[in-house]
Structure formats: structure tokens, C-alpha cells
C-alpha positions, 0 to 999 in steps of 0.5 A: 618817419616819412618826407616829401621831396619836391622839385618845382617847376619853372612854369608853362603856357596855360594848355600846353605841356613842359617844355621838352629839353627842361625834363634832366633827370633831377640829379639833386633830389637824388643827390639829397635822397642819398643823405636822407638816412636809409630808415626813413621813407620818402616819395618824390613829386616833380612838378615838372610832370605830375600833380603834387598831392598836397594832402599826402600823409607825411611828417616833412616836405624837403623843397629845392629851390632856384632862382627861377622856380622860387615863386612856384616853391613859394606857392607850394610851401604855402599848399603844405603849411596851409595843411600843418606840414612843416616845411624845409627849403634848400638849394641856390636860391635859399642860399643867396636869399635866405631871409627871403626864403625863411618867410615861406617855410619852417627851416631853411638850409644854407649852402650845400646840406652835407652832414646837416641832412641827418641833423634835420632829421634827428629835429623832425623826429624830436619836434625840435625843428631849427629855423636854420641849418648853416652848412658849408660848400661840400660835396661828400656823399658816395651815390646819388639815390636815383631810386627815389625817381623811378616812377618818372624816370621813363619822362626824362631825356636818356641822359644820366647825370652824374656829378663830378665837381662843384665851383669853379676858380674863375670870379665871374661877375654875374655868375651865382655859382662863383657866389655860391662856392666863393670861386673855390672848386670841390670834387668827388672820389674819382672811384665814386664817380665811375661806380655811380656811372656804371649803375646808370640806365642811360648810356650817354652821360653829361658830367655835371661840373662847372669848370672839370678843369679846375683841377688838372689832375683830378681830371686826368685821373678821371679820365682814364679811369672812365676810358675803361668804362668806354662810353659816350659823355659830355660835359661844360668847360672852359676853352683853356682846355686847349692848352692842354694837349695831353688832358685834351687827348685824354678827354677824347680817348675816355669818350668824350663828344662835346663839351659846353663852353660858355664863351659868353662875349666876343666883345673884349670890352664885355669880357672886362665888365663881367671880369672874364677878360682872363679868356682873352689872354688865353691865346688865339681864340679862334686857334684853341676852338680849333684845337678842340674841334680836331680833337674830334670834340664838339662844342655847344657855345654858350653866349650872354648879351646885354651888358654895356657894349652890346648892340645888334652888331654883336649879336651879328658878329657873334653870328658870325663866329657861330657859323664860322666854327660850326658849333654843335648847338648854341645859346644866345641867353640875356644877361641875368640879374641873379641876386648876391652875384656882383652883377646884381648889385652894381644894377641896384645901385646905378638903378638899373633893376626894372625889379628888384626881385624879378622872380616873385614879380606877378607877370614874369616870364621867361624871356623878359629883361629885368634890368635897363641896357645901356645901348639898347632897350629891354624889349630891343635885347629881347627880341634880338636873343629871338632874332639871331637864335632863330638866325642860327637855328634855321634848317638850312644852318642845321643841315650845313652844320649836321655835315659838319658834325659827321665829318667830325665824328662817325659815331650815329648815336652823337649824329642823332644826337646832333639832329634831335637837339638842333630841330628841338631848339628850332621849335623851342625858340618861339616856345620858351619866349613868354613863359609864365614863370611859376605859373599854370603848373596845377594844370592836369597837363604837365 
């Protein structure tokens, strides 16, 4: 018995490569290798970096697919079957939209595989294939199988991945990971964290969880178990951490640099609409923001525009704020319409959708607003995400900002991280803008 795993990819511009900060290593093929039972074989294609060889001899093709690689995933589902492979879909966007993905493939497994991995294999074997494997939100495996991508690990950034928790408790509205986990929060056995990191290549690790703060004392007992493995890591947050003086401490001494935090609006008319206003009640922004920062941890700021109070004056004050603080990096990213989250459907009954699936919609591209603002145009929010991040990452920002960093940390390795990342994203701004989504991807430039 043989299966294909298949990770597809968001797409490029005809006769240029993969955009760079794209290629993680990807954790959740390795994730479903490791519940593949060990007598069967596998090969991996990542369709990031390397052509898919459609007619490989094997009895399964196993696709992962997200909102934004689903028209590829479509595509190459199409490829298998036109050849008698029998196809099976999983992931996010299978999850949110599964009679959407089942027209595209032989099975479909909703929500997290779990047990049902061994279930869909004991099928395939027996000819007796289902057309749907329900499963439930689940995070119970000992380690991730990263020998399934060995060939391709020398393409990806040296960063290891290794995940910690999945869901968060928080419901925001446009968020499809809080849809997914029914803003529940699930995590691993603290030992199979630190065994999994200690058999990592990379030695900077980002800690792949929503919200690591979900559950306080889980965190704390990770940790300090991490602290003794002393190594460099990041991970995403949310700014109630500050609160915390003890677990922020912690945070630090186990080896913690910087922490993602997706503040999203500063606008608190914003913060109501997308139901994060408990961020409001926390305190003191600008004092919690602080507090991190003295901790000696960075923040990499994650903002949202779009929703109905955004103007070009919140894209200035968030500037503003930006600046003010001095963060590590930034994203300035548009509102997304993700299907099944609340968001997406309030768009669709005020018929504010330009699409309704705007990820199959031939001539999308990165970039591209799918639904109608209220106080600006679609192609006005566009071009202002463009405006300010450019604004933000200028090389005189980058430079002020770097003397920042070096004050708040010594350590090169975060240092030139900070360099890298930053004179990336400067060059990145204009690259990412008008990508073609699920197209040019049978180039022999990957």
C-alpha cells in the first residue's frame, strides 16, 4: 500500500519563483505522515517547490487544503483522477465547505483526522472507500513524521515548527480558526512537545498554537520544561499575557524572543464589530505593550483593515502606533471573508460579497478585496494596505527600528533575524500584491 501526500500551493507570478517567507516547513503533512500506520509507504510533493508527478505509481492521493490553495488543490485532485487515483481531501477549508470540496475528490475528512487516518487506510485497502470521514477537533498524536520531507527540507526557512495547541477560547467574528474549534482550546502532552523539539534540525523554533495562553497552566509547565532545553523560540499570543507577570517571566527565561500578537484594530468601534472588544478591557494598551517589551520580548503586530469604521486616518494611526512601539515587524493584511466564520456570512446577507466564492473566481489574486467596504472602495483598501506597509517597512524605519531591537536584546541570532525578516518584507511588499491565486504553478520554475 502506497499514498501521496500533497501540499498545494497559493500560486505565483508567471516566470518568477515561490515567494520566499511562504516556504515553513510543512508541519501538517508531517503531522498526517505520523498517523499514516508505519507499514505503508508514502512520498510527498510540495507544490511549493517541485513539479507533482501526476503519474506516480501509488494506490491514494491524501490533499490538505485551505482557503487560499483550494482552486490548486481542485486542479491537481482533477490531474489524479483523470489517471484512476482515488482521491482524498482534508483540512480547513474541507471542513468549513465540504460539499464544496466532496465534487472534487473520492472522500473528504472533516475536522481534525485523528483515529480516522487508520480508518481510511484499512478502506483503501479493502476497496471499501467512504465518501466522508467525520472527525472531531483532536490533537493526539506523539510526533510529527518530518522524515516524510527530507528531500525538500534544505528549501524551507531554518525554522522548526512544532505544534503546541490547537483553538483558542476567544470568538472572534471573522476568524475561521474560532469556527473550526468551536472556540474550544485543545493541547499536547507537555513531554511530547519537548521530545518533538529536541529531535528538531533548526534550533530557532516558532510554536505553532493560536492562543498558548489558553490554558495558563499548561503554559507554565511548558515553560519550564522548555527552559531546560535552552533554545531560542517564538510563538502567537494574545496581549492578556501581560497581565501575568509570573507566566511572562517564565516566557522569557524558557527562551522566548518574540511573540506574534494579532491586535487587529486600534479602532474600538472595530474591536465591537469583529467581537474582540474584550481586548479593550484588558487595561492599558499601551502599558501591557510595554510590559512585554521590558520582558525583553519582541512583538510581531498583526492588524486587519476593512471593517466598517476604517478609513486612510486608521491606517495613519495605526502607523502611528506601529512606530510608536517600535515592533519587531508588522502585517497590515485586508479583511478576509473566510466562509462558515460569522463575518462571511453577515457580508452575504447585507450583499456586500463581490464573490461568493472568491477563492475559485477565475482572476483572483492575492491582494484583492472580496467584499464592499463601507467607508472606502475595494480597490481604495488595497492600495492603502500597500501605502502604509510600505510606509512601515522603508529602510530608514528598518534601521531606527533594528537600534531598537539591539537594545532590547543582545542576542545576534534574533538581531539578524530582525535584519533578514524586515529587508524581506521591504521587497516582498510589491511581490505579494497581484499574485495569481492557484495559478502558474506547473512552471518548471518553482
Amino acid at each position: 500500500m502506497k499514498v501521496t501526500l500533497i501540499l498545494p500551493a497559493i500560486g505565483k507570478k508567471p516566470g518568477e519563483k515561490y515567494l520566499k517567507s511562504w516556504l515553513m516547513e510543512p508541519l501538517t503533512i508531517a503531522v498526517i505522515s505520523s498517523l499514516i500506520p508505519k507499514e505503508v509507504d508514502r512520498e510527498f510533493f510540495d507544490d511549493r517547490i517541485e513539479p507533482i508527478n501526476y503519474d506516480t505509481d501509488t494506490d491514494a492521493v491524501l490533499i490538505t487544503v485551505e482557503t487560499y490553495t483550494a482552486k490548486r488543490a481542485y486542479y491537481i485532485a482533477e490531474q489524479f483522477r483523470k489517471r484512476g487515483k482515488r482521491v482524498i481531501m482534508g483540512g480547513y477549508h474541507v471542513t468549513l465547505c465540504p460539499d464544496e470540496a466532496a465534487q472534487h475528490c473520492d472522500a473528504i475528512m472533516v475536522n481534525n483526522c485523528g483515529d480516522n487516518m487508520k480508518l481510511l487506510i484499512e478502506d483503501l485497502e479493502n476497496n471499501s472507500l467512504k465518501s466522508c470521514y467525520q472527525g472531531k477537533p483532536c490533537i493526539d498524536y506523539k510526533k510529527a513524521d518530518r522524515s516524510v520531507y527530507k528531500r525538500q527540507q534544505k528549501k524551507y526557512l531554518p525554522v522548526s515548527l512544532v505544534e503546541t495547541g490547537r483553538g483558542c477560547f476567544h470568538n472572534c467574528e471573522f476568524c475561521s480558526i474560532a469556527k473550526y474549534y468551536n472556540s474550544g482550546y485543545i493541547h499536547r502532552d507537555v513531554q511530547d512537545i519537548v521530545e518533538e523539539m529536541k529531535s528538531c534540525k533548526h534550533k530557532l523554533y516558532f510554536l505553532v498554537d493560536d492562543s498558548i495562553f489558553s490554558d495558563k497552566e499548561f503554559a507554565r509547565e511548558l515553560f519550564k520544561e522548555i527552559k531546560k532545553l535552552h533554545i531560542t523560540w517564538t510563538t502567537q499570543i494574545t496581549l492578556d499575557i501581560a497581565r501575568d507577570d509570573e507566566t511572562l517571566r517564565l516566557m522569557k527565561e524558557s527562551g522566548c524572543e518574540m511573540v506574534l500578537i494579532g491586535f487587529e484594530s486600534i479602532n474600538s468601534g472595530n474591536l465591537k464589530q469583529m467581537n474582540k472588544e474584550w481586548t479593550a478591557r484588558l487595561g492599558e494598551r499601551d502599558e501591557l505593550i510595554e510590559k512585554i517589551h521590558k520582558a525583553g520580548i519582541s512583538i510581531y503586530a498583526s492588524f486587519v483593515f476593512g471593517f466598517d469604521e476604517d478609513t486612510e486616518e486608521s491606517f495613519i494611526r495605526t502607523l502611528e502606533f506601529s512606530k510608536k512601539h517600535q515592533f519587531f515587524v508588522i502585517a497590515y493584511n485586508h479583511l478576509l471573508a473566510f466562509p462558515g466564520t460569522p463575518t462571511y456570512k453577515a457580508f452575504q446577507d447585507e450583499g456586500r460579497l463581490i464573490c461568493d466564492k472568491w477563492w475559485l473566481q477565475e482572476g483572483y489574486t492575492f491582494g484583492t478585496i472580496s467584499f464592499v467596504p463601507k467607508l472606502v472602495t475595494a480597490e481604495e483598501l488595497r492600495a492603502l494596505c500597500r501605502k502604509y506597509k510600505t510606509k512601515f517597512f522603508k529602510f530608514g524605519s528598518i534601521f531606527q527600528r533594528g537600534i531598537t531591537c539591539f537594545k532590547r536584546t543582545k542576542k545576534l541570532y534574533i538581531n539578524f533575524a530582525y535584519w533578514y525578516i524586515n529587508i524581506l518584507f521591504h521587497f516582498e511588499v510589491d511581490q505579494r500584491i497581484g499574485i495569481p491565486v492557484g495559478e502558474n504553478l506547473e512552471e518548471l520554475i518553482k
